[in-house]
C-alpha positions in Angstrom: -4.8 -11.9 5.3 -7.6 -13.3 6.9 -7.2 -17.0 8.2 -9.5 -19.9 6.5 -12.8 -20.9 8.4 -13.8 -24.0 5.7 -12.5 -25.2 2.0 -13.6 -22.4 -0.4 -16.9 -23.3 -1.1 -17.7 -20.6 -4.2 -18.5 -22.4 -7.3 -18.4 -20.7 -10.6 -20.3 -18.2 -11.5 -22.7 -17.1 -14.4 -21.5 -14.5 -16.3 -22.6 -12.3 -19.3 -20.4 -13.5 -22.6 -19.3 -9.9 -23.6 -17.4 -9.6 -19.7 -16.3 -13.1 -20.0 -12.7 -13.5 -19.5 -12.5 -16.3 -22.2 -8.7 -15.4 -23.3 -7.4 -15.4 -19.6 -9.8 -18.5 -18.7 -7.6 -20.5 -21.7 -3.9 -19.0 -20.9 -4.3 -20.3 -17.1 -5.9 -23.6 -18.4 -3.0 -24.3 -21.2 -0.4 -23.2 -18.7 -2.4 -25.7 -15.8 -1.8 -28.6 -18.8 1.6 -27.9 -19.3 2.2 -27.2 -15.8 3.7 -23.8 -17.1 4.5 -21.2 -14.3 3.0 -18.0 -15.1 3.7 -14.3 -13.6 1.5 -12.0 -13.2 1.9 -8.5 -15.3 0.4 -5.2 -14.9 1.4 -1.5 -15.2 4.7 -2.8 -13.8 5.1 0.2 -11.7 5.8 -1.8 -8.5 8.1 -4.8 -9.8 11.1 -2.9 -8.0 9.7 -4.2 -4.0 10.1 -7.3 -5.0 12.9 -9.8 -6.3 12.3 -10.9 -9.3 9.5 -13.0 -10.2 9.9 -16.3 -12.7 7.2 -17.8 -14.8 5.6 -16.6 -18.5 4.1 -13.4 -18.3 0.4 -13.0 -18.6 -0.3 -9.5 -19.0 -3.9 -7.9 -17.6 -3.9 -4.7 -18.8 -6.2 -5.5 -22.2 -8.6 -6.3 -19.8 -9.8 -2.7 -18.6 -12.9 -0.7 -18.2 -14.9 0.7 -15.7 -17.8 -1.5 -15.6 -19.7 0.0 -12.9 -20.0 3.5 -11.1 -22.7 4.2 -8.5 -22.1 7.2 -6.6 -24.8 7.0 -4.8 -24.2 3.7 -3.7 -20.2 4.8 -3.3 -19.3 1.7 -5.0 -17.3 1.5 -8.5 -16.5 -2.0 -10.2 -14.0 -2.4 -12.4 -11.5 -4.5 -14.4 -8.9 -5.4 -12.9 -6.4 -4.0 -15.7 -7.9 -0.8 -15.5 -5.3 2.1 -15.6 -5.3 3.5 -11.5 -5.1 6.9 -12.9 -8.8 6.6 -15.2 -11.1 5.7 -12.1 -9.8 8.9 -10.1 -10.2 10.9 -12.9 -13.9 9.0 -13.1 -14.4 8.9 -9.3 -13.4 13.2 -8.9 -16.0 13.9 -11.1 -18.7 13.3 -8.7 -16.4 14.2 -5.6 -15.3 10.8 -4.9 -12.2 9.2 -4.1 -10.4 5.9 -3.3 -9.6 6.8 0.6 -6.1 5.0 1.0 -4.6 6.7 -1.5 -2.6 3.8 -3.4 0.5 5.1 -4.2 1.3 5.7 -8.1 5.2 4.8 -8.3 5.0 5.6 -11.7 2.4 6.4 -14.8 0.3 3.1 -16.2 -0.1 1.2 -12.7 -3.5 -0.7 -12.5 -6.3 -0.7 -10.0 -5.4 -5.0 -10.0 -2.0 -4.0 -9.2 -2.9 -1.0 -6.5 -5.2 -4.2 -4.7 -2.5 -6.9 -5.1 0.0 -4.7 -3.8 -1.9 -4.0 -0.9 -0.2 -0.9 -0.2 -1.7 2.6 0.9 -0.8 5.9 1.0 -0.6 9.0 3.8 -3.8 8.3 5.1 -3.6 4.7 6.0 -3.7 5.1 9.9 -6.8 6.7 9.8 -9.0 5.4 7.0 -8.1 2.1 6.6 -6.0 0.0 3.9 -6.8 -1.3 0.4 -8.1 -4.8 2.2 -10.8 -2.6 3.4 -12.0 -1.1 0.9 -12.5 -4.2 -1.6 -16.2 -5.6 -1.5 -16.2 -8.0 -4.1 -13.7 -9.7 -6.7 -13.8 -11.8 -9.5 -10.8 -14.6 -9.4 -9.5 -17.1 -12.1 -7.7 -19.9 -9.5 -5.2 -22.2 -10.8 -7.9 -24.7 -11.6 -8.6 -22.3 -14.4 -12.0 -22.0 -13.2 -14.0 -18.1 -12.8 -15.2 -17.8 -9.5 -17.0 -14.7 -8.1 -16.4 -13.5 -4.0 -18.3 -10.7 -2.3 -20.1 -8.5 -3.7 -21.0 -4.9 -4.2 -22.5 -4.1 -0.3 -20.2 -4.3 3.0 -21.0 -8.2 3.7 -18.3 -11.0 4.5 -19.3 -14.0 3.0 -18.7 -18.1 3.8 -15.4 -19.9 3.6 -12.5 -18.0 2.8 -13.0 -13.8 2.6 -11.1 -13.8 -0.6 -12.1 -10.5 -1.3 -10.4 -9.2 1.4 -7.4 -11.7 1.0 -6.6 -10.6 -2.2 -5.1 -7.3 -0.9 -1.2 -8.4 -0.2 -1.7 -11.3 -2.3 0.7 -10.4 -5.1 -0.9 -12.6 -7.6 -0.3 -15.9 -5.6 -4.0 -16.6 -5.2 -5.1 -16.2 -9.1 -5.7 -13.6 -11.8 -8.0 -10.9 -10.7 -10.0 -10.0 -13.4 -12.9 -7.7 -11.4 -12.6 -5.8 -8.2 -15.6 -3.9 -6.6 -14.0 -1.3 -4.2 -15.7 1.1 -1.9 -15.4 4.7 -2.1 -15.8 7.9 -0.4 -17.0 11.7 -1.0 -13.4 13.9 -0.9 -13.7 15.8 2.6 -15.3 19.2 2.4 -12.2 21.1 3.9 -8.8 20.0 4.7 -5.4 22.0 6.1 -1.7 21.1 6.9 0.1 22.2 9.7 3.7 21.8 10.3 5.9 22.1 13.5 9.7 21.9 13.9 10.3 19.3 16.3 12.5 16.2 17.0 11.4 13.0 16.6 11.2 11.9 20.2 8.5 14.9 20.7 6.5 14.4 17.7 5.9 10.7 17.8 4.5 12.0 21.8 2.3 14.5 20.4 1.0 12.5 17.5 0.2 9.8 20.3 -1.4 12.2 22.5 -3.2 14.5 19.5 -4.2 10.7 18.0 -6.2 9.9 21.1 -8.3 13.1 21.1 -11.3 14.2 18.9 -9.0 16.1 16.3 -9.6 15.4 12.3 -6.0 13.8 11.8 -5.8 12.1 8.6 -2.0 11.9 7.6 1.2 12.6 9.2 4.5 12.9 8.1 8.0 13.3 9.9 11.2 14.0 8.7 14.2 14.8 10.0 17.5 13.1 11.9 16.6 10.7 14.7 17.9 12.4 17.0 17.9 16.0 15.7 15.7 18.7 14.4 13.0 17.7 11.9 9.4 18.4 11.0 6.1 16.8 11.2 3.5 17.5 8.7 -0.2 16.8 10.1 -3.1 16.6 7.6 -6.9 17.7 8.9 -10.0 16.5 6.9 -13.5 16.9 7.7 -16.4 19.6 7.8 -14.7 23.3 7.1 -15.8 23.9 11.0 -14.0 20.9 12.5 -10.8 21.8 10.4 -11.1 25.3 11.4 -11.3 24.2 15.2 -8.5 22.1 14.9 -6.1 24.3 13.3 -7.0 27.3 16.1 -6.5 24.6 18.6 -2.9 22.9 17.6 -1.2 25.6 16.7 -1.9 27.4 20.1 -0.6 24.1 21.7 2.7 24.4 19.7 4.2 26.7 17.4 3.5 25.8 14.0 2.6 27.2 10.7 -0.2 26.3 8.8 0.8 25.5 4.7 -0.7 26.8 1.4 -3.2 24.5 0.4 -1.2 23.9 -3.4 2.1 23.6 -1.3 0.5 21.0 1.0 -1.3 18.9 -1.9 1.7 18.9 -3.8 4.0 17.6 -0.6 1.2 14.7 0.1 1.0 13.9 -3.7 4.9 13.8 -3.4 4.8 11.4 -0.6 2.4 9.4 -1.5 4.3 8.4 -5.1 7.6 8.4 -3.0 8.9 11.8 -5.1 10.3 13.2 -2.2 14.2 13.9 -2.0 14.0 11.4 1.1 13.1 8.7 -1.2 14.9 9.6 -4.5 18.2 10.7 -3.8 19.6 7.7 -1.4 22.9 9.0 0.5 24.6 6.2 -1.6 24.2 3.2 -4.3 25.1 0.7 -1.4 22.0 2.1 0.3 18.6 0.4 0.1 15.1 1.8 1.7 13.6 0.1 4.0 10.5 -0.6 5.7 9.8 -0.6 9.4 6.3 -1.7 10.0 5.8 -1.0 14.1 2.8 -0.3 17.0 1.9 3.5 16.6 3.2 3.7 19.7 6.8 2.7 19.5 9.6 4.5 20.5 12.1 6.0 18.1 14.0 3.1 17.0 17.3 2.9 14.8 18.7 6.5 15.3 21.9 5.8 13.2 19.7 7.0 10.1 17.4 9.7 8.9 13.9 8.5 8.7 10.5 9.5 7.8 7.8 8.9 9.8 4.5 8.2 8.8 0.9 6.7 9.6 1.4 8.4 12.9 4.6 6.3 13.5 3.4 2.8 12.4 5.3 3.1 9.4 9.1 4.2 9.4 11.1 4.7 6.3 15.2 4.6 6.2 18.0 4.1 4.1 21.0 1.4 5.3 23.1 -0.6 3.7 22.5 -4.2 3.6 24.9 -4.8 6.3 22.6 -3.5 8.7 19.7 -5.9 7.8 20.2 -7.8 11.3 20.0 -4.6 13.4 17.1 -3.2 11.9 15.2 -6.6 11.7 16.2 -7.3 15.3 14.8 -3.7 16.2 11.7 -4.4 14.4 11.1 -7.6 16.3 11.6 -6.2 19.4 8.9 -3.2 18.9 6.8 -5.7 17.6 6.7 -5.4 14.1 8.4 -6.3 11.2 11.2 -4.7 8.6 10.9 -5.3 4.4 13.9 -4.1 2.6 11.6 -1.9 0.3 13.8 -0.8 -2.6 17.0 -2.4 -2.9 20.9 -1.1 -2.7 22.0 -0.2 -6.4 24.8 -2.0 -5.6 25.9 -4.6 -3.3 22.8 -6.0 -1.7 24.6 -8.9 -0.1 21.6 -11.2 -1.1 19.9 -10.0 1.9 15.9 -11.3 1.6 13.6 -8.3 0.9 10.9 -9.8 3.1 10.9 -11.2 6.6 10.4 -14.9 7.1 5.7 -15.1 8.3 5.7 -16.5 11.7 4.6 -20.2 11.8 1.5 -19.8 12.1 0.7 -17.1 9.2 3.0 -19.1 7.3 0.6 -22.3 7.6 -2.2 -20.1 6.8 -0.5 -18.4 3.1 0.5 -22.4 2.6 -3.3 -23.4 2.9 -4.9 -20.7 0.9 -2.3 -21.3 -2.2 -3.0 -24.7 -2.1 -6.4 -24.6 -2.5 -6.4 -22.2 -4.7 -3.6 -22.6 -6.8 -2.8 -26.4 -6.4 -0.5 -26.7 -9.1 1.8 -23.6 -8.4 0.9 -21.9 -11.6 0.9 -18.6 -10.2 4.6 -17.4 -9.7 4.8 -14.5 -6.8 7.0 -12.8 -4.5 7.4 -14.0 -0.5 3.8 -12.3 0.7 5.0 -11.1 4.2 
Protein backbone atom coordinates (compact mmCIF):
# COMPACT_ATOMS: atom_id res chain seq x y z
CA UNK A 1 0.00 0.00 0.00
CA UNK A 2 1.51 2.99 -0.89
CA UNK A 3 2.12 5.53 2.09
CA UNK A 4 0.11 9.13 1.98
CA UNK A 5 2.10 12.26 0.60
CA UNK A 6 -0.98 15.00 1.37
CA UNK A 7 -4.96 14.71 2.30
CA UNK A 8 -6.72 13.25 -0.76
CA UNK A 9 -7.25 16.05 -2.79
CA UNK A 10 -9.63 14.39 -5.72
CA UNK A 11 -12.99 16.03 -5.71
CA UNK A 12 -15.81 14.47 -7.46
CA UNK A 13 -16.10 13.87 -10.67
CA UNK A 14 -18.44 14.47 -13.66
CA UNK A 15 -19.91 11.61 -14.94
CA UNK A 16 -22.38 10.49 -17.76
CA UNK A 17 -26.00 9.66 -15.99
CA UNK A 18 -26.39 6.24 -17.79
CA UNK A 19 -22.73 5.05 -15.82
CA UNK A 20 -23.75 6.81 -12.79
CA UNK A 21 -23.78 4.72 -9.81
CA UNK A 22 -26.92 6.40 -8.38
CA UNK A 23 -28.19 3.12 -6.44
CA UNK A 24 -24.71 2.50 -4.64
CA UNK A 25 -24.23 6.48 -4.27
CA UNK A 26 -27.78 6.28 -1.93
CA UNK A 27 -27.04 2.74 -0.01
CA UNK A 28 -23.60 4.20 1.31
CA UNK A 29 -25.32 7.63 1.97
CA UNK A 30 -28.40 5.96 3.99
CA UNK A 31 -26.07 3.57 5.70
CA UNK A 32 -23.47 6.95 6.48
CA UNK A 33 -27.02 8.51 8.16
CA UNK A 34 -27.72 5.66 10.11
CA UNK A 35 -24.29 4.98 10.84
CA UNK A 36 -24.98 1.38 9.47
CA UNK A 37 -21.88 -0.87 8.92
CA UNK A 38 -21.91 -2.22 5.51
CA UNK A 39 -19.79 -5.30 3.91
CA UNK A 40 -18.76 -5.53 0.83
CA UNK A 41 -20.14 -8.52 -1.51
CA UNK A 42 -19.05 -9.93 -4.71
CA UNK A 43 -18.69 -13.32 -6.39
CA UNK A 44 -17.97 -14.46 -2.87
CA UNK A 45 -15.37 -16.79 -4.15
CA UNK A 46 -12.70 -15.51 -1.68
CA UNK A 47 -14.76 -15.07 1.70
CA UNK A 48 -12.90 -18.28 3.08
CA UNK A 49 -9.17 -16.12 3.63
CA UNK A 50 -10.73 -14.23 5.75
CA UNK A 51 -12.73 -14.37 9.18
CA UNK A 52 -15.87 -13.34 8.79
CA UNK A 53 -16.82 -10.00 8.02
CA UNK A 54 -19.92 -7.95 9.93
CA UNK A 55 -22.00 -5.22 8.53
CA UNK A 56 -25.20 -5.27 5.78
CA UNK A 57 -24.32 -6.60 2.70
CA UNK A 58 -24.08 -4.41 -0.33
CA UNK A 59 -23.74 -6.51 -3.24
CA UNK A 60 -21.72 -5.21 -6.56
CA UNK A 61 -22.27 -7.64 -8.94
CA UNK A 62 -25.57 -5.77 -10.76
CA UNK A 63 -23.15 -3.38 -11.53
CA UNK A 64 -21.19 -5.13 -14.49
CA UNK A 65 -20.09 -4.47 -17.97
CA UNK A 66 -17.16 -3.91 -19.89
CA UNK A 67 -17.16 -0.37 -20.48
CA UNK A 68 -14.06 -0.03 -22.41
CA UNK A 69 -11.59 -2.20 -24.51
CA UNK A 70 -8.67 -0.71 -26.39
CA UNK A 71 -6.26 -3.24 -27.57
CA UNK A 72 -4.31 -1.15 -29.04
CA UNK A 73 -3.88 1.00 -26.17
CA UNK A 74 -3.74 -2.51 -23.94
CA UNK A 75 -6.04 -0.91 -21.58
CA UNK A 76 -9.75 -2.41 -20.68
CA UNK A 77 -12.11 -0.51 -18.18
CA UNK A 78 -14.61 -2.05 -16.50
CA UNK A 79 -17.19 -2.31 -13.75
CA UNK A 80 -16.11 -3.35 -10.97
CA UNK A 81 -18.86 -6.20 -10.59
CA UNK A 82 -17.91 -7.56 -13.68
CA UNK A 83 -17.71 -11.42 -13.76
CA UNK A 84 -13.52 -12.14 -13.85
CA UNK A 85 -14.22 -14.90 -16.22
CA UNK A 86 -16.11 -12.39 -19.21
CA UNK A 87 -13.08 -9.97 -19.61
CA UNK A 88 -10.63 -13.03 -20.35
CA UNK A 89 -12.93 -14.37 -22.51
CA UNK A 90 -13.09 -10.55 -24.00
CA UNK A 91 -9.36 -9.86 -23.58
CA UNK A 92 -8.31 -13.70 -25.53
CA UNK A 93 -10.09 -12.59 -28.39
CA UNK A 94 -7.59 -10.14 -29.40
CA UNK A 95 -4.62 -12.08 -27.74
CA UNK A 96 -4.61 -10.31 -24.55
CA UNK A 97 -4.46 -11.19 -21.04
CA UNK A 98 -4.53 -9.95 -17.53
CA UNK A 99 -0.61 -10.86 -16.72
CA UNK A 100 -0.89 -11.87 -12.93
CA UNK A 101 -3.21 -14.25 -13.39
CA UNK A 102 -5.76 -13.68 -10.46
CA UNK A 103 -6.65 -16.74 -9.13
CA UNK A 104 -10.37 -18.06 -9.74
CA UNK A 105 -11.18 -19.97 -6.39
CA UNK A 106 -14.30 -20.73 -7.69
CA UNK A 107 -16.97 -19.78 -10.77
CA UNK A 108 -18.71 -16.00 -10.42
CA UNK A 109 -15.64 -14.13 -8.83
CA UNK A 110 -15.44 -10.37 -9.97
CA UNK A 111 -12.74 -8.28 -11.54
CA UNK A 112 -13.58 -5.73 -8.06
CA UNK A 113 -13.01 -8.73 -6.08
CA UNK A 114 -9.73 -10.15 -8.11
CA UNK A 115 -8.28 -6.12 -7.32
CA UNK A 116 -9.52 -6.04 -3.74
CA UNK A 117 -8.04 -9.20 -3.01
CA UNK A 118 -4.86 -8.21 -4.34
CA UNK A 119 -3.76 -11.63 -4.94
CA UNK A 120 -1.88 -13.12 -8.12
CA UNK A 121 -1.28 -16.09 -9.58
CA UNK A 122 2.01 -18.36 -10.91
CA UNK A 123 3.44 -15.52 -12.50
CA UNK A 124 3.64 -12.95 -9.82
CA UNK A 125 7.53 -12.91 -9.34
CA UNK A 126 8.08 -12.00 -12.74
CA UNK A 127 5.31 -9.77 -14.10
CA UNK A 128 4.19 -7.98 -11.30
CA UNK A 129 0.93 -8.08 -8.98
CA UNK A 130 -2.64 -6.80 -9.39
CA UNK A 131 -1.41 -3.22 -7.75
CA UNK A 132 0.47 -2.93 -10.85
CA UNK A 133 -1.51 -3.40 -13.27
CA UNK A 134 -4.50 -0.95 -12.11
CA UNK A 135 -4.29 2.54 -13.82
CA UNK A 136 -7.31 4.16 -12.84
CA UNK A 137 -10.42 3.53 -10.39
CA UNK A 138 -13.54 4.90 -9.63
CA UNK A 139 -14.34 4.99 -5.62
CA UNK A 140 -17.49 5.71 -3.62
CA UNK A 141 -15.67 6.75 0.12
CA UNK A 142 -17.69 6.66 3.12
CA UNK A 143 -18.67 10.25 2.61
CA UNK A 144 -20.85 8.73 -0.02
CA UNK A 145 -19.25 10.91 -2.42
CA UNK A 146 -17.96 9.51 -6.38
CA UNK A 147 -14.53 10.23 -6.79
CA UNK A 148 -12.39 9.32 -9.84
CA UNK A 149 -8.28 8.26 -9.36
CA UNK A 150 -5.86 7.65 -12.26
CA UNK A 151 -6.63 7.17 -15.32
CA UNK A 152 -6.39 5.09 -18.42
CA UNK A 153 -2.24 5.80 -19.20
CA UNK A 154 0.70 4.63 -16.67
CA UNK A 155 0.77 8.09 -14.63
CA UNK A 156 0.69 8.38 -10.70
CA UNK A 157 -1.23 11.15 -9.70
CA UNK A 158 -1.21 13.80 -6.49
CA UNK A 159 -2.13 12.86 -2.92
CA UNK A 160 -2.86 9.47 -2.24
CA UNK A 161 -2.15 6.75 -5.36
CA UNK A 162 -5.51 5.20 -4.57
CA UNK A 163 -5.49 3.40 -7.67
CA UNK A 164 -2.76 1.49 -6.70
CA UNK A 165 -3.98 1.23 -2.94
CA UNK A 166 -6.95 -0.31 -3.73
CA UNK A 167 -5.23 -3.65 -4.54
CA UNK A 168 -5.12 -5.44 -0.83
CA UNK A 169 -7.63 -3.09 0.30
CA UNK A 170 -10.50 -5.63 0.90
CA UNK A 171 -13.15 -3.05 0.65
CA UNK A 172 -11.86 -0.90 3.64
CA UNK A 173 -11.26 2.10 1.46
CA UNK A 174 -14.89 2.31 -0.37
CA UNK A 175 -17.00 0.60 -3.11
CA UNK A 176 -15.16 0.31 -6.25
CA UNK A 177 -17.39 0.80 -8.85
CA UNK A 178 -14.74 1.18 -12.12
CA UNK A 179 -11.24 -0.20 -12.49
CA UNK A 180 -9.08 0.55 -15.59
CA UNK A 181 -6.35 -2.24 -15.60
CA UNK A 182 -3.53 -2.69 -17.95
CA UNK A 183 -3.08 -5.59 -20.18
CA UNK A 184 -0.74 -7.52 -22.09
CA UNK A 185 -0.53 -9.54 -25.62
CA UNK A 186 -0.35 -13.59 -24.35
CA UNK A 187 3.51 -14.49 -25.17
CA UNK A 188 4.07 -16.02 -28.57
CA UNK A 189 5.58 -19.36 -27.29
CA UNK A 190 5.83 -20.77 -23.90
CA UNK A 191 7.18 -24.45 -22.38
CA UNK A 192 7.42 -26.28 -18.96
CA UNK A 193 10.17 -28.02 -17.84
CA UNK A 194 10.36 -30.17 -14.83
CA UNK A 195 13.35 -31.59 -12.67
CA UNK A 196 13.34 -34.02 -9.76
CA UNK A 197 15.10 -32.37 -7.11
CA UNK A 198 14.94 -31.50 -3.31
CA UNK A 199 14.10 -28.43 -2.12
CA UNK A 200 17.36 -27.18 -0.87
CA UNK A 201 18.76 -27.53 -4.70
CA UNK A 202 15.90 -26.07 -6.48
CA UNK A 203 15.38 -22.92 -4.37
CA UNK A 204 19.71 -22.63 -5.51
CA UNK A 205 19.00 -23.13 -9.06
CA UNK A 206 15.87 -20.97 -9.25
CA UNK A 207 18.27 -18.26 -7.53
CA UNK A 208 21.00 -18.73 -9.83
CA UNK A 209 18.62 -19.44 -13.23
CA UNK A 210 16.55 -16.13 -11.81
CA UNK A 211 19.63 -13.95 -12.16
CA UNK A 212 20.49 -14.86 -15.71
CA UNK A 213 18.81 -13.83 -19.03
CA UNK A 214 16.38 -16.92 -19.16
CA UNK A 215 12.41 -16.33 -19.99
CA UNK A 216 11.34 -17.62 -16.36
CA UNK A 217 7.81 -16.72 -15.75
CA UNK A 218 6.40 -19.22 -13.08
CA UNK A 219 7.83 -21.82 -10.86
CA UNK A 220 6.45 -24.27 -8.86
CA UNK A 221 7.95 -26.87 -6.20
CA UNK A 222 6.56 -29.60 -4.51
CA UNK A 223 7.72 -32.12 -2.59
CA UNK A 224 8.87 -32.92 1.26
CA UNK A 225 11.26 -30.32 2.75
CA UNK A 226 13.67 -32.33 3.05
CA UNK A 227 13.09 -35.07 0.48
CA UNK A 228 12.58 -35.64 -3.13
CA UNK A 229 10.23 -33.25 -4.96
CA UNK A 230 9.79 -31.48 -8.28
CA UNK A 231 10.08 -27.97 -9.58
CA UNK A 232 7.99 -26.96 -12.50
CA UNK A 233 9.64 -23.82 -14.41
CA UNK A 234 7.47 -21.95 -16.95
CA UNK A 235 9.32 -20.12 -20.15
CA UNK A 236 7.38 -17.25 -22.04
CA UNK A 237 8.68 -15.14 -24.70
CA UNK A 238 9.56 -15.17 -28.55
CA UNK A 239 9.42 -19.02 -29.89
CA UNK A 240 13.43 -18.46 -30.21
CA UNK A 241 14.12 -17.35 -26.72
CA UNK A 242 11.97 -20.39 -25.36
CA UNK A 243 13.58 -22.65 -27.66
CA UNK A 244 17.10 -21.38 -26.36
CA UNK A 245 16.18 -21.85 -22.97
CA UNK A 246 14.73 -25.16 -23.02
CA UNK A 247 18.17 -26.59 -25.02
CA UNK A 248 20.01 -24.69 -22.37
CA UNK A 249 18.39 -25.96 -18.88
CA UNK A 250 17.82 -29.21 -19.58
CA UNK A 251 21.60 -29.81 -20.57
CA UNK A 252 22.39 -28.09 -17.10
CA UNK A 253 20.10 -30.68 -15.38
CA UNK A 254 18.11 -33.54 -16.18
CA UNK A 255 14.71 -32.68 -16.75
CA UNK A 256 11.88 -33.32 -18.99
CA UNK A 257 10.18 -30.95 -20.87
CA UNK A 258 5.90 -31.26 -20.45
CA UNK A 259 3.05 -31.53 -23.07
CA UNK A 260 1.86 -28.18 -23.55
CA UNK A 261 -2.10 -29.39 -22.52
CA UNK A 262 -0.49 -31.21 -19.53
CA UNK A 263 1.42 -28.05 -18.45
CA UNK A 264 -1.56 -25.50 -19.07
CA UNK A 265 -3.82 -27.64 -17.19
CA UNK A 266 -1.09 -28.05 -14.08
CA UNK A 267 -0.65 -23.96 -14.07
CA UNK A 268 -4.55 -23.54 -14.41
CA UNK A 269 -4.65 -26.03 -11.49
CA UNK A 270 -2.33 -24.07 -9.42
CA UNK A 271 -3.42 -21.02 -10.01
CA UNK A 272 -7.27 -21.82 -8.75
CA UNK A 273 -5.51 -23.90 -5.92
CA UNK A 274 -7.10 -27.41 -7.54
CA UNK A 275 -4.16 -29.22 -6.87
CA UNK A 276 -4.21 -32.34 -4.45
CA UNK A 277 -1.64 -30.12 -2.32
CA UNK A 278 -4.30 -27.63 -1.71
CA UNK A 279 -7.55 -29.82 -1.69
CA UNK A 280 -7.00 -32.78 0.23
CA UNK A 281 -5.38 -31.32 3.64
CA UNK A 282 -3.55 -34.37 5.58
CA UNK A 283 -6.32 -33.67 8.27
CA UNK A 284 -9.46 -31.33 9.40
CA UNK A 285 -7.21 -29.95 12.21
CA UNK A 286 -4.96 -28.77 9.44
CA UNK A 287 -5.12 -25.20 7.96
CA UNK A 288 -3.02 -23.73 4.85
CA UNK A 289 -0.89 -21.35 5.32
CA UNK A 290 0.94 -18.62 3.80
CA UNK A 291 4.60 -17.85 4.12
CA UNK A 292 5.38 -14.71 2.37
CA UNK A 293 9.58 -14.59 2.36
CA UNK A 294 12.79 -12.82 0.28
CA UNK A 295 13.27 -15.02 -2.94
CA UNK A 296 16.17 -15.89 -1.45
CA UNK A 297 15.46 -17.52 1.78
CA UNK A 298 16.44 -20.68 2.79
CA UNK A 299 14.19 -23.60 3.21
CA UNK A 300 12.29 -22.91 6.30
CA UNK A 301 9.84 -25.11 8.44
CA UNK A 302 10.86 -28.64 7.15
CA UNK A 303 8.28 -30.46 9.54
CA UNK A 304 5.73 -30.11 6.51
CA UNK A 305 5.33 -30.57 2.80
CA UNK A 306 5.28 -27.37 0.97
CA UNK A 307 4.88 -25.91 -2.35
CA UNK A 308 7.05 -23.48 -3.43
CA UNK A 309 6.22 -20.85 -5.66
CA UNK A 310 7.15 -17.24 -7.12
CA UNK A 311 10.63 -18.53 -7.24
CA UNK A 312 10.46 -19.09 -3.41
CA UNK A 313 8.84 -15.86 -2.23
CA UNK A 314 5.78 -17.55 -1.66
CA UNK A 315 5.57 -20.93 0.43
CA UNK A 316 2.51 -22.90 0.94
CA UNK A 317 1.95 -25.54 4.04
CA UNK A 318 -0.52 -27.24 5.96
CA UNK A 319 -0.17 -27.16 10.14
CA UNK A 320 -2.25 -27.29 12.64
CA UNK A 321 -2.98 -24.21 14.57
CA UNK A 322 -0.75 -25.22 17.20
CA UNK A 323 2.05 -24.44 15.21
CA UNK A 324 1.10 -20.73 14.49
CA UNK A 325 4.04 -19.45 16.78
CA UNK A 326 6.75 -21.56 14.92
CA UNK A 327 5.80 -20.69 11.65
CA UNK A 328 5.25 -16.94 12.36
CA UNK A 329 8.51 -16.89 14.33
CA UNK A 330 10.16 -18.44 11.13
CA UNK A 331 8.61 -15.95 8.95
CA UNK A 332 9.91 -13.12 10.99
CA UNK A 333 13.13 -14.22 11.10
CA UNK A 334 13.49 -14.69 7.07
CA UNK A 335 11.99 -11.48 6.86
CA UNK A 336 8.60 -11.93 5.87
CA UNK A 337 5.50 -12.61 7.14
CA UNK A 338 2.90 -15.87 7.66
CA UNK A 339 -1.25 -15.50 6.97
CA UNK A 340 -3.11 -18.57 7.94
CA UNK A 341 -4.72 -18.82 4.41
CA UNK A 342 -7.49 -21.24 4.71
CA UNK A 343 -8.46 -22.30 8.10
CA UNK A 344 -8.41 -25.82 10.10
CA UNK A 345 -11.91 -27.51 9.52
CA UNK A 346 -11.85 -28.03 12.92
CA UNK A 347 -10.14 -26.68 15.88
CA UNK A 348 -8.58 -23.50 14.86
CA UNK A 349 -7.75 -22.46 18.43
CA UNK A 350 -8.78 -18.80 17.55
CA UNK A 351 -5.48 -18.31 16.08
CA UNK A 352 -5.63 -14.67 13.96
CA UNK A 353 -5.54 -15.37 10.21
CA UNK A 354 -3.42 -12.35 9.64
CA UNK A 355 -0.19 -11.03 11.20
CA UNK A 356 -0.35 -7.95 13.34
CA UNK A 357 1.27 -4.55 10.31
CA UNK A 358 4.30 -3.25 11.90
CA UNK A 359 3.85 0.21 13.49
CA UNK A 360 4.51 2.04 11.09
CA UNK A 361 2.23 0.38 8.19
CA UNK A 362 -0.20 0.13 10.76
CA UNK A 363 -0.31 4.14 11.10
CA UNK A 364 -0.39 4.36 7.56
CA UNK A 365 -3.79 1.69 6.86
CA UNK A 366 -5.23 3.91 10.13
CA UNK A 367 -4.71 7.26 8.07
CA UNK A 368 -5.96 6.18 4.69
CA UNK A 369 -9.40 4.70 6.42
CA UNK A 370 -9.83 7.65 8.11
CA UNK A 371 -9.89 9.80 5.47
CA UNK A 372 -11.57 7.96 3.47
CA UNK A 373 -13.99 6.12 5.36
CA UNK A 374 -14.45 8.44 8.52
CA UNK A 375 -17.33 6.94 9.80
CA UNK A 376 -16.32 3.10 9.62
CA UNK A 377 -19.03 2.24 7.24
CA UNK A 378 -17.03 -0.04 5.35
CA UNK A 379 -16.67 -3.34 7.38
CA UNK A 380 -13.33 -5.43 6.20
CA UNK A 381 -10.99 -8.00 7.16
CA UNK A 382 -7.31 -7.05 9.08
CA UNK A 383 -5.51 -5.88 5.55
CA UNK A 384 -1.91 -7.35 6.37
Amino acid sequence: MSAPHAAPSAEPAFVPASDHPQALIDRVRSAVAARTPLRLVGGGTKAFVHAPVAGDPLDLRAHSGILSHEPSELVVTVRAGTPLADVEAALAEHGQCLPFEPPRFGAGGTVGGAVASGLAGPARASVGGARDYVLGARLINGRGELLTFGGQVMKNVAGYDVSRALAGSWGALGVVTELSLKVLPVAPAEATLVFEVDQFNALERLHRWGGQPLPINASRWLGEAAGPGRLHLRLRGAVAAVEAACVRLLGEAPGVRLDPLEAAAGWTAGRDQQLPFFTAPPSPAHGLWRVSVPQTAEPLLAAWPQLIEWQGAQRWLWAPADAADAIRTAARAAGGHAHLFRAPAVGDGGVPRADAPSPALGAVMQRLREAFDPHGIFQAPALF
